[in-house]
C-alpha positions in Angstrom: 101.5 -64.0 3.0 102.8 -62.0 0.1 99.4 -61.3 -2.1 101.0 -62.0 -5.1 102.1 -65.6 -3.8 98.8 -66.2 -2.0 96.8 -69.5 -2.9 94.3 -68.0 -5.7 91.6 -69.8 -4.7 89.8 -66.3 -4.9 90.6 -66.0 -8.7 87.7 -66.0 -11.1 89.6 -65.2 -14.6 92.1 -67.5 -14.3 90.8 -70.3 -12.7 88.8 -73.6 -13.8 85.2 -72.4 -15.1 83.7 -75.5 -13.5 83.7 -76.1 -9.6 84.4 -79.9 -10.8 87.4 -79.0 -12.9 88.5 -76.0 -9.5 88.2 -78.8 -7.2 90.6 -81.4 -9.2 93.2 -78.4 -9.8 93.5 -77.5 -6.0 93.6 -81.1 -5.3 96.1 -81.7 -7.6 98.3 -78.9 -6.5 97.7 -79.8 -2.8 99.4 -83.2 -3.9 102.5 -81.7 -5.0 102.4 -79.8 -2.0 102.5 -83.0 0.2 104.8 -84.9 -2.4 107.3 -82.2 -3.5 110.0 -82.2 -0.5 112.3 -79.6 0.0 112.0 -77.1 -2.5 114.3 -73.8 -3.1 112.0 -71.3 -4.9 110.9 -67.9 -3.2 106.5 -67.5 -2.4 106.4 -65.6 -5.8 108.2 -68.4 -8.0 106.7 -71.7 -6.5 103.6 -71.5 -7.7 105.0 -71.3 -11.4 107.0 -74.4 -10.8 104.4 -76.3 -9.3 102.0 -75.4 -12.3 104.9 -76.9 -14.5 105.1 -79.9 -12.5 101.0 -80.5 -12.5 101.8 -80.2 -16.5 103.5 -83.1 -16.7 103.4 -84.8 -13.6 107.2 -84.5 -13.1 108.8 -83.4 -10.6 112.1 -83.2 -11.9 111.1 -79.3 -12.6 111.5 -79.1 -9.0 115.5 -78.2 -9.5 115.6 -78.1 -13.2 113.3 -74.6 -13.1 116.0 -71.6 -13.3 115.0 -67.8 -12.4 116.6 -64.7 -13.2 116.1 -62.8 -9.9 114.2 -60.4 -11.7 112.0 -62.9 -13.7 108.6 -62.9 -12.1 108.5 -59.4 -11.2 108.8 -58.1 -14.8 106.4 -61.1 -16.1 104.2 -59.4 -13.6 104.8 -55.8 -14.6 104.3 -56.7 -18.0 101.2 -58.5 -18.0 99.3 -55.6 -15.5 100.4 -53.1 -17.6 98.0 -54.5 -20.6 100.7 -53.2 -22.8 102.6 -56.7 -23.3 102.0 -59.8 -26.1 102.9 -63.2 -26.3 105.6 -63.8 -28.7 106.5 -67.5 -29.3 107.9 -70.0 -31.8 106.0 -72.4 -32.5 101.5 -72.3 -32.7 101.1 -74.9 -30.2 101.9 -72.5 -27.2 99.5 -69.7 -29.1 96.5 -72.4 -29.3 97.5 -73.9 -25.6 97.0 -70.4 -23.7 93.9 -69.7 -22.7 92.0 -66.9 -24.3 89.7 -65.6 -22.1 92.6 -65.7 -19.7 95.0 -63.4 -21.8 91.8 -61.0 -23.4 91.1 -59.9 -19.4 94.9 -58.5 -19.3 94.5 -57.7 -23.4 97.2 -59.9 -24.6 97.7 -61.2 -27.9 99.7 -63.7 -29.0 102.2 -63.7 -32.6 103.9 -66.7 -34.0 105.3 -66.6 -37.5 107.2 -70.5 -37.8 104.6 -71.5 -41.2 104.4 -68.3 -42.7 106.0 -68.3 -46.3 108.6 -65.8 -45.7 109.8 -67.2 -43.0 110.2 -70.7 -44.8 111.2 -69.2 -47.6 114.4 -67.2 -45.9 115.3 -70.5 -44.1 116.1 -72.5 -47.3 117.8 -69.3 -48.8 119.8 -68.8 -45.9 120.2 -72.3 -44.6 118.9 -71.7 -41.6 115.4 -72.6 -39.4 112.4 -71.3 -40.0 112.8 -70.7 -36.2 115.0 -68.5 -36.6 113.8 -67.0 -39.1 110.4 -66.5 -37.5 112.2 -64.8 -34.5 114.0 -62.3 -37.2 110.5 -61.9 -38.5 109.3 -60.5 -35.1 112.2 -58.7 -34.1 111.5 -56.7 -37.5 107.8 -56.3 -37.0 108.7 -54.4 -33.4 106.7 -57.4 -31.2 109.7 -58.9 -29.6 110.2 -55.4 -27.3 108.2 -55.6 -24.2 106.8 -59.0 -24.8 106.8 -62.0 -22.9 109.0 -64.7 -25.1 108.0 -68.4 -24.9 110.4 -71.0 -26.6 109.3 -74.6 -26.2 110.2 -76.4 -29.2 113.2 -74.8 -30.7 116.8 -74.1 -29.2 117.4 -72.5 -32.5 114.3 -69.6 -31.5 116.7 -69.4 -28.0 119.8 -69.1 -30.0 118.2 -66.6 -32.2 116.5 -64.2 -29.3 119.9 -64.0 -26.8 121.8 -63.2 -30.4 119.0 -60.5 -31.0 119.5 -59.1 -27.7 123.0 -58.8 -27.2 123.9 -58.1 -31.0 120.5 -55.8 -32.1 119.5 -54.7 -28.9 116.1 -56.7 -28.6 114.6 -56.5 -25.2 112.0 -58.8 -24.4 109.8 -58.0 -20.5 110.6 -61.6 -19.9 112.0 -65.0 -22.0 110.2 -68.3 -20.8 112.9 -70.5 -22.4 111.8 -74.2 -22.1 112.7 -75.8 -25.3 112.8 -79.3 -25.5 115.2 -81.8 -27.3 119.0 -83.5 -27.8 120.3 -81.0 -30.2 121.3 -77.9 -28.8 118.6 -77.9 -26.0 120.2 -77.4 -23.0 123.2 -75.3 -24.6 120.4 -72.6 -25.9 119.2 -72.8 -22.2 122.7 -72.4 -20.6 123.0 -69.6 -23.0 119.7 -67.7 -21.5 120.4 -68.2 -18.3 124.1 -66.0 -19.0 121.9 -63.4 -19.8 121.9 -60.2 -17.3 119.6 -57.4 -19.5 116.8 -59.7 -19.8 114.8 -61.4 -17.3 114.6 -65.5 -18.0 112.5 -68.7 -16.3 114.6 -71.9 -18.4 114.7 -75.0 -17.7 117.7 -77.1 -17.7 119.0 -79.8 -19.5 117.3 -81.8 -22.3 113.5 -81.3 -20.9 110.8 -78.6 -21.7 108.5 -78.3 -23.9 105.4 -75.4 -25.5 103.2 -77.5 -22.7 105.4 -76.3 -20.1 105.6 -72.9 -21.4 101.8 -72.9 -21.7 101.6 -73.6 -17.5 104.3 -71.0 -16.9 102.8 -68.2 -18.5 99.0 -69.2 -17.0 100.6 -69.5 -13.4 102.2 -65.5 -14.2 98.3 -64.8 -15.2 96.8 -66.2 -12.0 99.2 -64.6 -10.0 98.7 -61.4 -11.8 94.7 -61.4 -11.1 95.8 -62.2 -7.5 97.7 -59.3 -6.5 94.5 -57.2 -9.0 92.2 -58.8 -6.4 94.4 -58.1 -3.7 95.3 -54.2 -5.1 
């Protein structure tokens, strides 16, 4: 089997610190293995999916979870090279990462939704402040070569495929999961026409920062595995 797609039972970083809480995690994804049926995803993609499914104990991601064929590749790329950062729109996908997990690959994470600029511009410009916050980031220089998780706001979505086609913003990889009934699955449609950029969305009306959160830890554990297996 493919390192990078190998059970990562032999993970330390990026597993469970307990043998308790290892032990309910395997046996949880060994249930979705059993329960999951037919599935579509390539070795290096499943595990992702199945970490989104153990998130929320759907398995409607089974099918709903898109790829750009050059999605976990450059996730991967980004997060060995301990040159990447977490960019993302709301603080709920900041807090939900795990920081010992992103300090051993030296990843940082930026969110800007609260700050007073950024609220400020949205009323002047009648606009979100997820939008704005995106702007923000794009100006600072942190959206190039980061990995991009939208959860919450289709507007954020909107904002980064407008950023890279129009100002030439080029993110290592967009995790666009943003949940909702306004413009939700439209700002994922729109992702998924991207070429330039490498995507994971989810389509239609579901998402969410908590399934962001278990996309991005499956690309770290899958990043120590192929370090372990290097």
């Amino acid at each position: 089997m493919n390192p990078t797609a190998a059970n990562v039972h032999g993970n330390v970083v990026t597993e469970q610190l307990t043998a308790a809480g290892r032990a309910i995690e395997h046996d949880s994804f060994a249930v979705i293995d059993r329960e999951v049926g037919h599935y579509a995803y390539t070795p290096e993609q499943w595990p992702i999916v199945r970490r989104m499914i153990h998130a929320n104990a759907d398995f409607d991601f089974n099918g709903l979870t898109e790829f750009h064929p050059g999605a976990v590749e450059a996730g991967l790329a980004a997060i060995l090279g301990k040159a990447t950062r977490v960019v993302a729109d709301v603080e709920m996908i900041c807090v939900g990462l795990s920081a010992p997990r992103l300090g051993h690959f030296g990843i940082g994470t930026h969110q800007f939704i609260s700050d007073p600029d950024v609220i400020e511009a949205a009323k002047t410009e009648g606009t979100t402040r997820a939008v704005q916050a995106m702007r923000k980031t794009h100006r600072l220089g942190l959206i190039d070569g980061a990995i991009v998780g939208i959860g919450n706001a289709p507007t954020a979505l909107i904002e980064i495929v407008r950023l890279i086609q129009e100002e030439g913003a080029r993110p290592a990889l967009v995790v666009g999961m943003p949940v909702g009934f306004v413009s939700a699955a439209e700002s994922k449609d729109l992702m998924a026409l991207e070429s330039d950029v490498p995507w994971i969305v989810i389509r239609g009306r579901k998402g969410g920062s908590t399934l962001v959160v278990a996309a991005i830890h499956a690309l770290l554990g899958l990043a120590e595995a192929r370090e372990l297996a290097a």
